[in-house]
N, CA, C and O of each residue as an XYZ file, in Angstrom:
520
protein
N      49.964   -164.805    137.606
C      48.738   -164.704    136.834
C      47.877   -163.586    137.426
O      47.940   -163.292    138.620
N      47.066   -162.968    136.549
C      46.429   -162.070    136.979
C      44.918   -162.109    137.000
O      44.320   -162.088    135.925
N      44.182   -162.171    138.267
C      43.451   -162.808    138.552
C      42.538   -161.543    138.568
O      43.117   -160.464    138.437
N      40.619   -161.542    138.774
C      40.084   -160.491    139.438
C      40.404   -159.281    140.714
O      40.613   -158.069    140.755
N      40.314   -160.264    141.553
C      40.813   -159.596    142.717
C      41.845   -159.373    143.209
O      41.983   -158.849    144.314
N      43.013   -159.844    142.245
C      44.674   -159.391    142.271
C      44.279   -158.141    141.471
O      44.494   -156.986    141.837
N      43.865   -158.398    140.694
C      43.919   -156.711    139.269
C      43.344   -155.804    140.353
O      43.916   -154.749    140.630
N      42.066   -156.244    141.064
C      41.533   -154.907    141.454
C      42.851   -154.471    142.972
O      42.890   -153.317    143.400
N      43.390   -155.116    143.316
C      44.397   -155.038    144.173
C      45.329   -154.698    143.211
O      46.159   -154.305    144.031
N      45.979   -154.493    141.959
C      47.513   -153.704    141.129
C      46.480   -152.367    140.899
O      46.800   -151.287    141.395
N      45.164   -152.516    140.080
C      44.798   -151.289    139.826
C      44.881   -150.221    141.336
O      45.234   -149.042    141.300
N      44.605   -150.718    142.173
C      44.884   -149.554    143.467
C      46.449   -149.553    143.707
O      46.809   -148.384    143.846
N      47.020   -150.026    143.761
C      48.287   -150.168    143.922
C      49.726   -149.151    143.228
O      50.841   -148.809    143.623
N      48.485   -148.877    141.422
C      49.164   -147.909    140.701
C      48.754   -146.695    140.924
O      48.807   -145.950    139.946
N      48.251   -146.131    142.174
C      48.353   -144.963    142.929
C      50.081   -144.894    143.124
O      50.431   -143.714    143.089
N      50.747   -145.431    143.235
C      52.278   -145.129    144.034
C      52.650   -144.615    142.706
O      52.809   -143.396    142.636
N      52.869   -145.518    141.329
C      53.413   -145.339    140.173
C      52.913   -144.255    140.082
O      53.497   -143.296    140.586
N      51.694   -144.085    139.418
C      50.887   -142.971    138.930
C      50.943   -141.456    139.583
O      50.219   -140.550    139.171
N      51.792   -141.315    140.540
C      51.896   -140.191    141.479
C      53.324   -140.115    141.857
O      53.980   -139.209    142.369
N      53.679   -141.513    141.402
C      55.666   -140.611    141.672
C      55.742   -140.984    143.147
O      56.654   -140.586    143.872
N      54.996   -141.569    143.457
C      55.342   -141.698    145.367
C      55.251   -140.420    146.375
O      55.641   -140.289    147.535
N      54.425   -139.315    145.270
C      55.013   -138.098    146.190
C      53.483   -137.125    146.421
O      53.337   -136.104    147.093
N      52.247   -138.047    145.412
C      50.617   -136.926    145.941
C      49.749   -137.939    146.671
O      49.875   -139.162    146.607
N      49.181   -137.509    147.115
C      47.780   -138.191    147.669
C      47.211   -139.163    146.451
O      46.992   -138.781    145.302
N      47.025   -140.479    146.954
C      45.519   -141.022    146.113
C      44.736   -140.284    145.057
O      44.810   -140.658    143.886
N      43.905   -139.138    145.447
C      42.933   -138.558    144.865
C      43.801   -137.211    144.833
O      43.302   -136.245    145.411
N      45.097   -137.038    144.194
C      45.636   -135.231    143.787
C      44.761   -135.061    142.641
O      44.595   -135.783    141.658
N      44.047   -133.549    143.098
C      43.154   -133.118    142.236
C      43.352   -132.319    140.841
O      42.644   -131.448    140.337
N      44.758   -133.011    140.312
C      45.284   -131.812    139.030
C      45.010   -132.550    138.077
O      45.453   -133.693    137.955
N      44.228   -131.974    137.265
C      43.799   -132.682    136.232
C      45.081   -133.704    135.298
O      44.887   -134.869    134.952
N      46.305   -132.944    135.048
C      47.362   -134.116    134.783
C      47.611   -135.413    135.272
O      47.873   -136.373    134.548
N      47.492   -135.457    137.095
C      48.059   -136.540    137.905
C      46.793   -137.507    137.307
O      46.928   -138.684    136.972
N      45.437   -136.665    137.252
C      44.482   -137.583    137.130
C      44.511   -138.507    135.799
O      44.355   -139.728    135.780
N      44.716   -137.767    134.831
C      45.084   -138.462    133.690
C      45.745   -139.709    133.095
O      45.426   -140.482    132.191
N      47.247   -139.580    134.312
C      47.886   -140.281    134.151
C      47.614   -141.984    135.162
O      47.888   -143.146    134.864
N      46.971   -141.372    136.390
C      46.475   -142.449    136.922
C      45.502   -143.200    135.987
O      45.550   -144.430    135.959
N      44.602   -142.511    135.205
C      43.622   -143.184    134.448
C      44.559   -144.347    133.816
O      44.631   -145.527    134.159
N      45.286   -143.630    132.748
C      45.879   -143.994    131.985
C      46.781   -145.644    132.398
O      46.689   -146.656    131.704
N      47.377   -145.554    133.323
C      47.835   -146.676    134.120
C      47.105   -147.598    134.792
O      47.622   -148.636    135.205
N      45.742   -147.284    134.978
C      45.020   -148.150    135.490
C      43.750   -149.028    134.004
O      43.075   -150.057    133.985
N      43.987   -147.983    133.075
C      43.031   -148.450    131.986
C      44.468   -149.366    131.038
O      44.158   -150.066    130.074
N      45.854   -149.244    131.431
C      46.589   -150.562    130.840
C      46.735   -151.854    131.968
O      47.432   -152.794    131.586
N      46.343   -151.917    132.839
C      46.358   -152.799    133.927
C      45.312   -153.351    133.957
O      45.117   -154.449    134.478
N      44.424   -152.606    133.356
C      42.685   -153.355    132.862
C      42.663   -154.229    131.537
O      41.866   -155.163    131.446
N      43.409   -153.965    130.664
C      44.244   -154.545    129.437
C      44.937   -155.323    129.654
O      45.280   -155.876    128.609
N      45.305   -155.652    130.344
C      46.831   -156.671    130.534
C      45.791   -157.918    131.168
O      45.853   -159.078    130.762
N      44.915   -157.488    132.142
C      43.483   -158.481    132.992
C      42.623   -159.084    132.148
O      42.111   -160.188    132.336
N      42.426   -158.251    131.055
C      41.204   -158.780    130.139
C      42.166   -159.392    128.888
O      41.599   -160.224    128.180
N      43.312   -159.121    128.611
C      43.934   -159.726    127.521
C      44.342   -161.401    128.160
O      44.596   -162.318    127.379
N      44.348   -161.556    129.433
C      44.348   -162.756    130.085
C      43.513   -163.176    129.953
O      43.521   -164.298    129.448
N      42.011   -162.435    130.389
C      40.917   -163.684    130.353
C      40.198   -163.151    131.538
O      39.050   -163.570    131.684
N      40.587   -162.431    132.281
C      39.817   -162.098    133.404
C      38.665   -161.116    132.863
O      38.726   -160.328    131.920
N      37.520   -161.411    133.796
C      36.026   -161.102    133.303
C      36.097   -159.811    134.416
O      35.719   -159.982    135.575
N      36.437   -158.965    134.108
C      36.269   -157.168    134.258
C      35.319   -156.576    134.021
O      34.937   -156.508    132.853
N      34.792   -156.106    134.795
C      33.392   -155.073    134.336
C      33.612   -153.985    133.302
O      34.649   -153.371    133.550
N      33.053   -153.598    132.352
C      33.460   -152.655    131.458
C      33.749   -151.528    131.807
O      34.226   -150.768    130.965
N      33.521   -151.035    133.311
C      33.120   -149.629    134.050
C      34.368   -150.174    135.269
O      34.647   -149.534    136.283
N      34.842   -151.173    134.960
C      36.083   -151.713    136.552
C      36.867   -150.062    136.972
O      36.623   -149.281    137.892
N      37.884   -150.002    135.829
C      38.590   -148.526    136.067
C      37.604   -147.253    137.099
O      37.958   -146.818    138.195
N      36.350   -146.886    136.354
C      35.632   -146.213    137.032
C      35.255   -146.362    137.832
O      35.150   -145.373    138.558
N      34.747   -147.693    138.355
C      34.476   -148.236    139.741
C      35.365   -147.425    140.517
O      34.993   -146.396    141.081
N      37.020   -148.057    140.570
C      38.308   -147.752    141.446
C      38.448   -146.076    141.506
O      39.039   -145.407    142.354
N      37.820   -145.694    140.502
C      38.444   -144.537    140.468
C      37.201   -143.616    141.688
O      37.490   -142.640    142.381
N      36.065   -144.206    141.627
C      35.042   -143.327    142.325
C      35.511   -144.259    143.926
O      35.197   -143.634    144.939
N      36.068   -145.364    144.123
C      36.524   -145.615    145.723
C      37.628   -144.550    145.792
O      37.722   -143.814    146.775
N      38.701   -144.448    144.447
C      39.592   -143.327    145.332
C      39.221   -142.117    145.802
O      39.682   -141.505    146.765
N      38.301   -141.792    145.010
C      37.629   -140.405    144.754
C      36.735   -140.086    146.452
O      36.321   -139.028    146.928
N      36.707   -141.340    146.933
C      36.041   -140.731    148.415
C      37.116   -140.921    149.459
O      36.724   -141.043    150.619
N      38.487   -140.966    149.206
C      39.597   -140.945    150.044
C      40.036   -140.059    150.631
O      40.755   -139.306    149.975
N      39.838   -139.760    151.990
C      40.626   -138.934    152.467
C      41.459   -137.449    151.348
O      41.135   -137.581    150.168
N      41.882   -136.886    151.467
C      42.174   -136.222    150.196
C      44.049   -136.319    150.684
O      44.800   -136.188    149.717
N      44.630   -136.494    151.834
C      45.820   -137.139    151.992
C      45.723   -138.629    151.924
O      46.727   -138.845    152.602
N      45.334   -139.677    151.661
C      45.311   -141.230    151.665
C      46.242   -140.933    150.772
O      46.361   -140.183    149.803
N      47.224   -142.148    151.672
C      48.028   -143.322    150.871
C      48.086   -144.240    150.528
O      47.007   -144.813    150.374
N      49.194   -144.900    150.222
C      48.765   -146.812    150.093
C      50.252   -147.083    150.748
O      51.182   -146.288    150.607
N      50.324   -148.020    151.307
C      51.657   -148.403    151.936
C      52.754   -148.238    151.147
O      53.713   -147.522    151.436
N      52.569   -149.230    149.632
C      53.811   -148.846    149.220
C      54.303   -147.626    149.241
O      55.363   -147.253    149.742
N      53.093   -146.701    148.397
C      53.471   -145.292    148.455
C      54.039   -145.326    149.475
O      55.244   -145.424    149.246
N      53.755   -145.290    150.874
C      54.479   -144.413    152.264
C      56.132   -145.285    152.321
O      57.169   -144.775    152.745
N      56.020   -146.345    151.907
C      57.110   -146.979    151.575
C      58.143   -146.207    150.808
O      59.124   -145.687    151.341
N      57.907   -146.168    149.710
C      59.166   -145.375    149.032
C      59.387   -143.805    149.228
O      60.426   -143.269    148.842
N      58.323   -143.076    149.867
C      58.424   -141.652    150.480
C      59.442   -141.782    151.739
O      60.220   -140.862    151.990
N      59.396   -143.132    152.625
C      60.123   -143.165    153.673
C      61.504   -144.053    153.179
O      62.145   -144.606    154.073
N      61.910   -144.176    151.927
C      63.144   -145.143    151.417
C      62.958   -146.419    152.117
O      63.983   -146.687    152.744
N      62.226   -147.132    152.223
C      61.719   -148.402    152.984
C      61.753   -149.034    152.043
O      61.502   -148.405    151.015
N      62.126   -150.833    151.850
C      62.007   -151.308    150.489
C      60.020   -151.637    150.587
O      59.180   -151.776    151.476
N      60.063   -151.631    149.150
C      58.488   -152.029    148.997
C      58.419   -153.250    148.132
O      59.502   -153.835    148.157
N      57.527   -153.845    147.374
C      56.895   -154.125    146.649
C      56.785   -153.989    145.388
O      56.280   -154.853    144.671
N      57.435   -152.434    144.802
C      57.116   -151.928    143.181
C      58.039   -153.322    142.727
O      57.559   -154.181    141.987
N      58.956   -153.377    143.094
C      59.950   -153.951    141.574
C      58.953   -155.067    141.245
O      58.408   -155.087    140.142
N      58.620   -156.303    142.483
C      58.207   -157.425    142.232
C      56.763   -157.187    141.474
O      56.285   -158.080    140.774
N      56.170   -156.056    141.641
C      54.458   -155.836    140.829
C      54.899   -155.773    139.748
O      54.564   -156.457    138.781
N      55.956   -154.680    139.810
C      56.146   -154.104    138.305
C      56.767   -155.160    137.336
O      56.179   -155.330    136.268
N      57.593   -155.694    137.525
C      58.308   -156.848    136.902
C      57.178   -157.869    136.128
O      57.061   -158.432    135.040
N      56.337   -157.722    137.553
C      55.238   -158.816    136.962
C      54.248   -158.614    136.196
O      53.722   -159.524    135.556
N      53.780   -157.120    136.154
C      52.693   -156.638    135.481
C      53.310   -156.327    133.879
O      52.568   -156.483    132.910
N      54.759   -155.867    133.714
C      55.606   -155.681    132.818
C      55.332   -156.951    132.032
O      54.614   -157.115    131.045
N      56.050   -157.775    132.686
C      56.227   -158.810    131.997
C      54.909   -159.480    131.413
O      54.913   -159.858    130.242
N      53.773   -159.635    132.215
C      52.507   -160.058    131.853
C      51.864   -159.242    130.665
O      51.025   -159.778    129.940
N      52.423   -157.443    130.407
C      52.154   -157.311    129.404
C      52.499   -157.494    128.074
O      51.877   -157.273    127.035
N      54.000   -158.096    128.375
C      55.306   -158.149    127.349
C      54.987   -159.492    126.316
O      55.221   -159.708    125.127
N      54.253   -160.360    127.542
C      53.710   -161.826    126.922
C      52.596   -161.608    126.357
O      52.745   -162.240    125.311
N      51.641   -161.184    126.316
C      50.349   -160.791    126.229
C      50.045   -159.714    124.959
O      49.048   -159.353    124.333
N      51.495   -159.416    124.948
C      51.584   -158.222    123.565
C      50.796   -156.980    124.092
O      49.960   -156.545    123.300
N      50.896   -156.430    125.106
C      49.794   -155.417    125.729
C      50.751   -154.671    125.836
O      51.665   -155.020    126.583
N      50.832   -153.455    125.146
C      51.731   -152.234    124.762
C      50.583   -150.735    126.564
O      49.455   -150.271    126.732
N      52.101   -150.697    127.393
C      52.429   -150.023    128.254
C      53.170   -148.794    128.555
O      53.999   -148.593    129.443
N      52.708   -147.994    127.631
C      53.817   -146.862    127.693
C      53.711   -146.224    128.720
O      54.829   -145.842    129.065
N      52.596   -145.762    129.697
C      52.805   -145.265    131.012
C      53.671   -145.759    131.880
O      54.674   -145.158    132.265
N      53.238   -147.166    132.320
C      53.937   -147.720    132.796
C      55.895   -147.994    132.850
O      56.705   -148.001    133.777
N      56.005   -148.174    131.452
C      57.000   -148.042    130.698
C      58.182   -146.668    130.879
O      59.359   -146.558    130.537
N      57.414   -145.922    131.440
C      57.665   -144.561    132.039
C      58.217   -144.408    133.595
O      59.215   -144.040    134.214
N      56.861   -144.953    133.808
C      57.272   -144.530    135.732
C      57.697   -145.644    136.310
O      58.182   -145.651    137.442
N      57.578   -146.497    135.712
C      58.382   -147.673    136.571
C      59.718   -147.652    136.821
O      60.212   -147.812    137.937
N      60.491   -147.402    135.516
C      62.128   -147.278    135.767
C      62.293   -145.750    136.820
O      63.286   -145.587    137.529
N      61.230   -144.806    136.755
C      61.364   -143.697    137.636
C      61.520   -143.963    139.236
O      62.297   -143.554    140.099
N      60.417   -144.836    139.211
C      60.135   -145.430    140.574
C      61.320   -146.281    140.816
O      61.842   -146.033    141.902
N      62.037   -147.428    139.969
C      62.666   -148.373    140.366
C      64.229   -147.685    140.900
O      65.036   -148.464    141.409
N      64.633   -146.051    140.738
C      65.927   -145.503    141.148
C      65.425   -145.317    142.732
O      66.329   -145.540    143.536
N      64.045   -144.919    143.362
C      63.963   -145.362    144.584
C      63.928   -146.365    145.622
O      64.216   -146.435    146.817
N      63.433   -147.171    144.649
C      63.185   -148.825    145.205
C      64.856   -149.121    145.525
O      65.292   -149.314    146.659
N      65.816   -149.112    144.081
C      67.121   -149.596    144.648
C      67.241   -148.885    145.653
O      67.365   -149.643    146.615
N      67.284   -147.511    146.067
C      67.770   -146.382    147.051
C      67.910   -147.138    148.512
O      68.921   -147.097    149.213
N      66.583   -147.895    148.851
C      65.848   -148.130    149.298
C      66.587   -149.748    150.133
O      66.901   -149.998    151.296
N      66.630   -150.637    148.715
C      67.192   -151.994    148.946
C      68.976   -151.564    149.370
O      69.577   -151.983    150.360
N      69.421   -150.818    148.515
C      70.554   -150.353    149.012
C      71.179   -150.262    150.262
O      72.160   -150.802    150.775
N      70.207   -149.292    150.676
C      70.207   -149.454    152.442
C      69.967   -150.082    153.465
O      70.425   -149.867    154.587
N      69.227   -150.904    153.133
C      68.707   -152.153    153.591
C      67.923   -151.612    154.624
O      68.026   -151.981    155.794
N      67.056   -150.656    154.188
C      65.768   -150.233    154.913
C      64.691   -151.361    155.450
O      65.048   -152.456    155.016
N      63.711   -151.447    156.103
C      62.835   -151.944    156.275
C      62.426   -152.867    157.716
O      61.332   -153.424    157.803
């Protein structure tokens, strides 16, 4: 279930997705930025199509904490799948997937980088990193 303070914990989290595992938090190209929006404003959808009481400005909130990050900050997973370490994506993603799949909450970003991300994650379990 997707709770307040779980969402605001996936919305930071889709820094790894939203960047491919491979820019900073805050990469300043107007594309990366886009697409982070974009992934974090369906993860805000999937929260409020549950029931969770989201501030109308939540996305922007997260986005002005990333925005004072270090301009290299990571997030673990990220450093996770940069170092083939197993992480975390499959089990978020599975779950955030699926929570939108029930919910009827149409994910095409997501829908995108997840299977991108998930050829590292196996890479990763493969080896039995960690």
């Amino acid at each position: 279930m997707i709770r307040k303070q779980s969402t605001a914990k996936s919305i930071l989290a889709l820094l790894a997705f939203g960047f491919l595992a491979s820019l900073p938090a805050n990469a300043d190209t107007a594309g990366a930025r886009r697409v982070l929006i974009a992934l974090m404003d369906e993860v805000a959808a999937i929260a409020r199509r549950r029931g969770v009481p989201l501030d109308d400005d939540a996305v922007a909130q997260r986005l002005a904490i990333i925005d004072e990050l270090a301009h290299d900050a990571t997030i673990s997973m990220q450093r996770d799948l940069v170092a083939g370490r197993i992480s975390e994506l499959m089990e978020q993603s599975v779950a955030l997937i699926t929570n939108a799949r029930t919910l009827g909450v149409e994910t095409p970003i997501h829908d995108v980088c997840v299977p991108l991300l998930a050829l590292q994650e196996r890479a990763a379990r493969a080896g039995g990193s960690r």
